[in-house]
N, C-alpha and C positions, 0 to 999 in steps of 0.2 A: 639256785638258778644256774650259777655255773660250776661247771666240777673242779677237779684239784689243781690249783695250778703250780704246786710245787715242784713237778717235776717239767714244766712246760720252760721252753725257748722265751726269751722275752719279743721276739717276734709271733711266737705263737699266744703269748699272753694280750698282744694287741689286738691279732687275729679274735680271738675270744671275745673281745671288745668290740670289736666290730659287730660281730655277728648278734649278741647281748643286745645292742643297743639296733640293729638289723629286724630284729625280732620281736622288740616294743614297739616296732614304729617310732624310733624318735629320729633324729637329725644327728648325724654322726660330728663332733665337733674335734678341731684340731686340739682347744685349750684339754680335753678330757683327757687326751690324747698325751700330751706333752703333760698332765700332773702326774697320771699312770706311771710314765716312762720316770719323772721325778722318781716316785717312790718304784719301782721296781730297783731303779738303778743304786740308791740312796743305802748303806749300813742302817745311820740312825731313825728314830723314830721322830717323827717331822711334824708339826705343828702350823696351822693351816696359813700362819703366817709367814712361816719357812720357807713351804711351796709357792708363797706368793711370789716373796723374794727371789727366790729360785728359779721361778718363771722369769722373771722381769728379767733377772743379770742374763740368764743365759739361752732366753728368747726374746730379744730387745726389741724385734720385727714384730714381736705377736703383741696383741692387748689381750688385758685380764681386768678383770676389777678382783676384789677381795671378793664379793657377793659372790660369783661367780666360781671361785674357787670352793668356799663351801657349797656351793650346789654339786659343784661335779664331785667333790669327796662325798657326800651325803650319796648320791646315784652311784658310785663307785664300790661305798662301803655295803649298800644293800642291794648291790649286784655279787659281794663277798668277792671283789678282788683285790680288795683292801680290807684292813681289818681298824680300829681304834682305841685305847686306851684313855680312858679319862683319869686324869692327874690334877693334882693342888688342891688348894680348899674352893679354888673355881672353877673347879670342872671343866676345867679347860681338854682339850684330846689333842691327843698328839696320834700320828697317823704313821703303818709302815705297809708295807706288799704284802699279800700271802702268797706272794711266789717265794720265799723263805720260806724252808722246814720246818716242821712242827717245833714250837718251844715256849717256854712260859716266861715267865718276868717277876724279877725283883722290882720294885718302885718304891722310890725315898718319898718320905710324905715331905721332908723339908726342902731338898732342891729339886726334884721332879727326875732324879737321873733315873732312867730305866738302864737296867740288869738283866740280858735273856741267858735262858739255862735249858738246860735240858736233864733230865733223872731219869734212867731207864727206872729203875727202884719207883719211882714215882708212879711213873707210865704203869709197868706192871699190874700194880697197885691198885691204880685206877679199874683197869682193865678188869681183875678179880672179882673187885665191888659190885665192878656193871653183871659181871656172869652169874653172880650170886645171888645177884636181884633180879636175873631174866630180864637184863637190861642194855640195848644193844646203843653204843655212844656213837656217836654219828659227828661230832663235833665237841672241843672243848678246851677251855681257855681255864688258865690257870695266873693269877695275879697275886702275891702277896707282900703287902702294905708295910713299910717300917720305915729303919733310917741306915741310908750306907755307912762303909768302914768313915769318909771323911766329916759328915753330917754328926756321929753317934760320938 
């Protein structure tokens, strides 16, 4: 639905948002607005009680409920300008921008730390596989599951 926003402005990443949600017909809302802007701004990987949090401390004037924060991550994530990760034995997700560069993730199966990385080596790699099998890769997420240096 929407294209790369890794190299986009975080005003143009809203801009995008606008227009996305312009183009469903839906109702353009502040709260979607202000999660976005959460995780665009955000290093870590956020989890939907994070952003609740996050909202409340530093939009004290706004209302949210929680309900409403997983709606708009859910409309965000499958608008792709957010991405998710599911972690624990409760599948729980934790949430980051893909206005962030391409990169993949370590994940502790015992405290949930995510680890991003990047391999050209990897990349490559990949890349070869798809040419080999007349396979053109359009998207792709890489996650490998264990226990960090403090966990192991």
């Amino acid at each position: 639905m929407s294209s790369d926003i890794s190299n986009m402005s975080n005003e143009d990443i809203i801009e995008e948002l606008r227009k996305i949600v312009k183009s469903k017909g839906l109702k353009y809302t502040q709260q979607r607005e202000i999660i976005l802007s959460i995780l665009i701004s955000e290093k870590d990987h956020l989890t939907a009680e994070d952003i609740y949090n996050n909202f409340k401390t530093s939009y004290p004037d706004q209302t949210i409920g929680i309900a409403t924060v997983y709606r708009a991550l859910a409309f965000l994530e499958e608008i792709k300008l957010i991405s998710s990760i599911s972690i624990g034995s409760s599948e729980s997700k934790k949430y980051e921008s893909n206005a962030k560069e391409h990169h993949d993730h370590l994940i502790c199966t015992s405290c949930n730390k995510i680890i991003e990385f990047l391999d050209d080596d990897i990349e490559k790699r990949q890349e070869y596989i798809a040419t080999k099998n007349r396979f053109k890769i359009t998207y792709h997420s890489m996650q490998l599951y264990g226990l960090c240096s403090d966990c192991q």
